[in-house]
MMTF fields as JSON, N, C-alpha, C and O atoms, coordinates in Angstrom:
{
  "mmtfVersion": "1.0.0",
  "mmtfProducer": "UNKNOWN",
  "numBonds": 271,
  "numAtoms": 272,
  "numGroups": 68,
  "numChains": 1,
  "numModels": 1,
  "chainsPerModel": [1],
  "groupsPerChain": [68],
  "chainIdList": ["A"],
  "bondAtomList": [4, 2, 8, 6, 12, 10, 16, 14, 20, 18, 24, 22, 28, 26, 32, 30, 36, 34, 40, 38, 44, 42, 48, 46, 52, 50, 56, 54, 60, 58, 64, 62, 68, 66, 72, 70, 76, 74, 80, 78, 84, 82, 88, 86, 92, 90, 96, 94, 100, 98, 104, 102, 108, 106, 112, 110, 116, 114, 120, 118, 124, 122, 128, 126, 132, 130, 136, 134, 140, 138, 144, 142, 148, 146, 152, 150, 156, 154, 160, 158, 164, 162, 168, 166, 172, 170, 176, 174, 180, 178, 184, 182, 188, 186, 192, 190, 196, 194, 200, 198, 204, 202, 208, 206, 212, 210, 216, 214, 220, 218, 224, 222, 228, 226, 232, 230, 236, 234, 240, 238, 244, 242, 248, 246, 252, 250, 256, 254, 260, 258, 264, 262, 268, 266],
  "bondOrderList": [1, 1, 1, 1, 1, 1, 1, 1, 1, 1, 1, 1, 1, 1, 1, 1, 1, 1, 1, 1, 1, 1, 1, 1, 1, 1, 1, 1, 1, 1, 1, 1, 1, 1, 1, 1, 1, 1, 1, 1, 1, 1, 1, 1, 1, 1, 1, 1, 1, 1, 1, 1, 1, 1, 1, 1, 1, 1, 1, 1, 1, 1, 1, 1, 1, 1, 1],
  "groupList": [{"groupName": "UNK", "atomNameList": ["N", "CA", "C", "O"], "elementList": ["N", "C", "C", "O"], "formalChargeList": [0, 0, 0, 0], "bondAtomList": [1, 0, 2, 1, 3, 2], "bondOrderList": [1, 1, 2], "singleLetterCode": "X", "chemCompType": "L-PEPTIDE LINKING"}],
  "groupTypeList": [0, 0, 0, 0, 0, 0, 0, 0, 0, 0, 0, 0, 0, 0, 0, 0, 0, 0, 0, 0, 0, 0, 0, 0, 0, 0, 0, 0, 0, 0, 0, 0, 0, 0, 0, 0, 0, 0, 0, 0, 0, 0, 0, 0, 0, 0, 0, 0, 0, 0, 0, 0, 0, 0, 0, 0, 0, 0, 0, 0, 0, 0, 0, 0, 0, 0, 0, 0],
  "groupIdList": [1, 2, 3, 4, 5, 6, 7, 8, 9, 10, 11, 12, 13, 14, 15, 16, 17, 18, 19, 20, 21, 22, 23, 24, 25, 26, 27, 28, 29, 30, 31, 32, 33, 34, 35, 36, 37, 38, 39, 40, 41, 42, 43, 44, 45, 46, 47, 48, 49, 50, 51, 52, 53, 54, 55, 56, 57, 58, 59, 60, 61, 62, 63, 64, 65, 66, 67, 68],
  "secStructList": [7, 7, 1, 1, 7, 1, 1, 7, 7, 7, 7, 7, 1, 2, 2, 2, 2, 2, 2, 2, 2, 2, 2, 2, 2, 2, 2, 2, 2, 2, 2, 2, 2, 2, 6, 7, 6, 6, 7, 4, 4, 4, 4, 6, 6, 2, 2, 2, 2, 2, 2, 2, 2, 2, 2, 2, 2, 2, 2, 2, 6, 6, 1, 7, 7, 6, 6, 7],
  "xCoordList": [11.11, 10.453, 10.434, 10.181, 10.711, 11.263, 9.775, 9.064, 9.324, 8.073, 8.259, 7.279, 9.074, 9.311, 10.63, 11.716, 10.229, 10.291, 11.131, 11.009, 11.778, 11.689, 12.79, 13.373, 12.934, 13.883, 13.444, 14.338, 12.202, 11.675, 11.288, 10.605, 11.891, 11.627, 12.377, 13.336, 11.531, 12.48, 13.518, 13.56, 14.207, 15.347, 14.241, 13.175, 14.835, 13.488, 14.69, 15.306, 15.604, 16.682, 16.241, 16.894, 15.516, 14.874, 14.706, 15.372, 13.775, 13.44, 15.079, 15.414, 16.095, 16.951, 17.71, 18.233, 17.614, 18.783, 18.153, 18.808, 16.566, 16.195, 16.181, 15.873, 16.479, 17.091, 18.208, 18.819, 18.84, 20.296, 21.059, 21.943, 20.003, 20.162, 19.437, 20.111, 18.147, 17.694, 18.558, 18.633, 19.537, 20.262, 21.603, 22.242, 22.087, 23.014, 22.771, 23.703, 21.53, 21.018, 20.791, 20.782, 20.647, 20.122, 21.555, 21.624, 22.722, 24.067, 24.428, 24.649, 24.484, 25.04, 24.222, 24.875, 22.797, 22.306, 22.471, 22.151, 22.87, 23.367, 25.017, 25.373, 25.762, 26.566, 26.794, 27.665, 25.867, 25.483, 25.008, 25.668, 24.264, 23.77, 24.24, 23.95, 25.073, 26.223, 27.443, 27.815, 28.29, 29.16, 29.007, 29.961, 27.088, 26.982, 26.141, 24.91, 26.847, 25.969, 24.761, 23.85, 25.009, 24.246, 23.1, 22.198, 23.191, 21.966, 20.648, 20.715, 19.626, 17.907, 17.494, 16.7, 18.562, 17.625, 18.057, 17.66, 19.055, 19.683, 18.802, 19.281, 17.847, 16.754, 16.128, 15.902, 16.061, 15.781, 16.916, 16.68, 17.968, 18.946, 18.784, 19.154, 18.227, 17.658, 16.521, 16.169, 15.976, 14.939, 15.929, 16.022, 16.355, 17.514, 18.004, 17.552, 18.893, 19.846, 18.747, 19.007, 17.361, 16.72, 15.771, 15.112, 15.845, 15.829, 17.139, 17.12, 17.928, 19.121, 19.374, 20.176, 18.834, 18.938, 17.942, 17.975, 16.914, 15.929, 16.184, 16.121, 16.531, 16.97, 17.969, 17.782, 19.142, 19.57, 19.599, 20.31, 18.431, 18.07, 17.726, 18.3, 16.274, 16.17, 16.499, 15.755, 17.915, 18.422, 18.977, 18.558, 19.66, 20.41, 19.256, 19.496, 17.869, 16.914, 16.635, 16.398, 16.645, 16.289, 16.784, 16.201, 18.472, 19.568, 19.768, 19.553, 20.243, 20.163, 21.342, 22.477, 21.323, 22.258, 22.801, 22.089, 24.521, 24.922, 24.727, 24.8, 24.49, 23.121, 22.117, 21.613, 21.232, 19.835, 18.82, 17.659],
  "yCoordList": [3.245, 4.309, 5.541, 5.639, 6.291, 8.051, 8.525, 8.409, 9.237, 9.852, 10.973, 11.066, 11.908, 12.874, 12.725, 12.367, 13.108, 12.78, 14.529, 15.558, 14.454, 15.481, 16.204, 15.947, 17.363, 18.008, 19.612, 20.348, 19.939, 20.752, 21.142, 22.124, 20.098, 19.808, 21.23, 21.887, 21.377, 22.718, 22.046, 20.816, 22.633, 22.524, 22.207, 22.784, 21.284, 20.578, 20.567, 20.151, 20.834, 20.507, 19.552, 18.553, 19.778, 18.577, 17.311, 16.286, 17.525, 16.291, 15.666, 14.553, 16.569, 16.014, 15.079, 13.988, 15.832, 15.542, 13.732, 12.69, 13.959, 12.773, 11.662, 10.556, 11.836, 10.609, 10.527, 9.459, 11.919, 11.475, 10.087, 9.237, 10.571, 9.661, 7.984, 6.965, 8.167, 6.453, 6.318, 5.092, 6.867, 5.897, 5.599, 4.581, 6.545, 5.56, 4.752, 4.382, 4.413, 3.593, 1.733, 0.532, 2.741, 1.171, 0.528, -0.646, 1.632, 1.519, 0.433, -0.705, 0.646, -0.381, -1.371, -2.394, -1.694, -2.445, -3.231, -4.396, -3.01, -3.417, -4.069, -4.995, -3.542, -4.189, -5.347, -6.208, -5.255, -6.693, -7.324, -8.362, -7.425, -8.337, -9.238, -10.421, -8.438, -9.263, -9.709, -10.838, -8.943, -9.547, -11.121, -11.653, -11.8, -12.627, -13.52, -13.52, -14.172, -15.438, -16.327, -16.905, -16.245, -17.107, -15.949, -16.385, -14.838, -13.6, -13.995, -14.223, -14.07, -14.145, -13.394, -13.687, -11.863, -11.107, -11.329, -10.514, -12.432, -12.092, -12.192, -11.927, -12.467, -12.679, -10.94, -10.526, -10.383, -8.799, -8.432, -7.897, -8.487, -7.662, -6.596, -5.424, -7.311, -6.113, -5.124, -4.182, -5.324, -4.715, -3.262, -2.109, -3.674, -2.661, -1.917, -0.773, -2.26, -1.876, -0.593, 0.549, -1.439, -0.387, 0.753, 1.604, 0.572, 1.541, 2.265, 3.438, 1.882, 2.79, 3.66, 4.592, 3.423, 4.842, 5.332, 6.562, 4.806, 5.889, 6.866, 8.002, 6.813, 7.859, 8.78, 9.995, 8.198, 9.31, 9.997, 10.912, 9.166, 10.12, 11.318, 12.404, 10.892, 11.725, 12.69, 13.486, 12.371, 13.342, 14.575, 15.713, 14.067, 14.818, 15.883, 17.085, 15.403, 16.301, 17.406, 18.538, 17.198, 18.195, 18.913, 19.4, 18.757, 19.512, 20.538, 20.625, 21.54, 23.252, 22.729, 22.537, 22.65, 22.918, 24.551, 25.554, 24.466, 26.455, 26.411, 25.475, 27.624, 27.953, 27.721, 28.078, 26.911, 26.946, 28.156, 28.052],
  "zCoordList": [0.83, 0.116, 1.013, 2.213, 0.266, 1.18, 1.077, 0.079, 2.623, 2.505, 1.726, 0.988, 1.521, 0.719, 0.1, 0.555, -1.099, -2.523, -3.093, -2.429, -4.177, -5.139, -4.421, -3.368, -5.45, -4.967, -4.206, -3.787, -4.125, -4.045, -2.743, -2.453, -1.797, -0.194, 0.456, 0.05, 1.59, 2.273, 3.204, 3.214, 3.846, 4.391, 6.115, 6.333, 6.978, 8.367, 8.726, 7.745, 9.779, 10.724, 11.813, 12.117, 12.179, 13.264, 12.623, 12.762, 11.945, 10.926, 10.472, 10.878, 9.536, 9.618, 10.447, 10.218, 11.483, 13.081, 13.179, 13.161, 13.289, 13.669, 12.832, 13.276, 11.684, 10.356, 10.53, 10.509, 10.792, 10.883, 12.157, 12.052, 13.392, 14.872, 13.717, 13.566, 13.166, 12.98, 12.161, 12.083, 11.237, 10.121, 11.001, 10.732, 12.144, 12.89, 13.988, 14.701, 14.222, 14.773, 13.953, 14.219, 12.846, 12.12, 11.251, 10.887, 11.002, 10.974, 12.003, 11.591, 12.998, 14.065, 14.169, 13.966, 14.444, 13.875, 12.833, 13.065, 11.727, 10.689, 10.79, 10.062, 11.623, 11.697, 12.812, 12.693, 13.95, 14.65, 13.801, 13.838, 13.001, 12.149, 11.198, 11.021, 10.566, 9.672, 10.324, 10.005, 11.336, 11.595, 12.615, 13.182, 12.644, 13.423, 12.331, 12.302, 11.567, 10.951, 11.48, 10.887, 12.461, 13.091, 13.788, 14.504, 13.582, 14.504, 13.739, 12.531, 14.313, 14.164, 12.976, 12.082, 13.273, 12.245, 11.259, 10.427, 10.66, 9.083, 7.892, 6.789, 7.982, 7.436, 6.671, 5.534, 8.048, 7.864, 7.281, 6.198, 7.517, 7.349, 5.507, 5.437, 4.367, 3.254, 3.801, 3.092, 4.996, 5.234, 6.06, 5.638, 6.925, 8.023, 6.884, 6.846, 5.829, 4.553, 3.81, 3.431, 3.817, 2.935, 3.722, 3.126, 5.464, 6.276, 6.239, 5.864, 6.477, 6.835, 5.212, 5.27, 4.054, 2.699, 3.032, 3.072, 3.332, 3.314, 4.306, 3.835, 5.883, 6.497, 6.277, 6.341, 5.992, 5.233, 3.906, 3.491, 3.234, 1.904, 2.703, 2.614, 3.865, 4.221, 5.43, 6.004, 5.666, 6.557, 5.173, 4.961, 4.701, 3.471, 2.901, 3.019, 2.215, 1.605, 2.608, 2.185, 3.673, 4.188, 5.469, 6.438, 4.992, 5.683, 5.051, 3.842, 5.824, 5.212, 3.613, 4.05, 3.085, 1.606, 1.554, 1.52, 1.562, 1.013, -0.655, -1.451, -0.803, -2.088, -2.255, -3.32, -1.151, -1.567, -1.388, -1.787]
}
C-alpha cells in the first residue's frame, strides 16, 4: 500500500531518488530469493514483490513528469 496515493502528488526528487535506491534494492533481493529454492526467505518473497511496486509506484509519482 503506497503512502501517497492520487494523482495530485507534487513532484519530491529526493523522496523519489530514495524509492528509486529501495526498489533496486529489493530488485536484487528478489532475485536471490527466487533464483535459490531452497533460501529462508521464500516464504516472504510476495511480501519483497509487493515492496518492490510500491517503491516504484512511488518513485514514478513523484518524479519531475515534462508537462506537469
Amino acid at each position: 500500500m503506497s503512502w501517497f496515493s492520487g494523482s495530485s502528488e507534487q513532484p519530491a526528487e529526493a523522496f523519489a531518488a530514495e524509492e528509486q535506491h529501495r526498489a533496486g534494492g529489493l530488485a536484487s533481493r528478489i532475485v536471490a530469493i527466487s533464483s535459490d529454492p531452497g533460501h529462508p526467505s521464500q516464504g516472504s518473497l510476495p511480501y519483497y514483490r509487493e515492496a518492490y511496486q510500491d517503491a516504484s509506484q512511488n518513485a514514478a509519482t513523484h518524479t519531475s513528469q515534462p508537462g506537469r
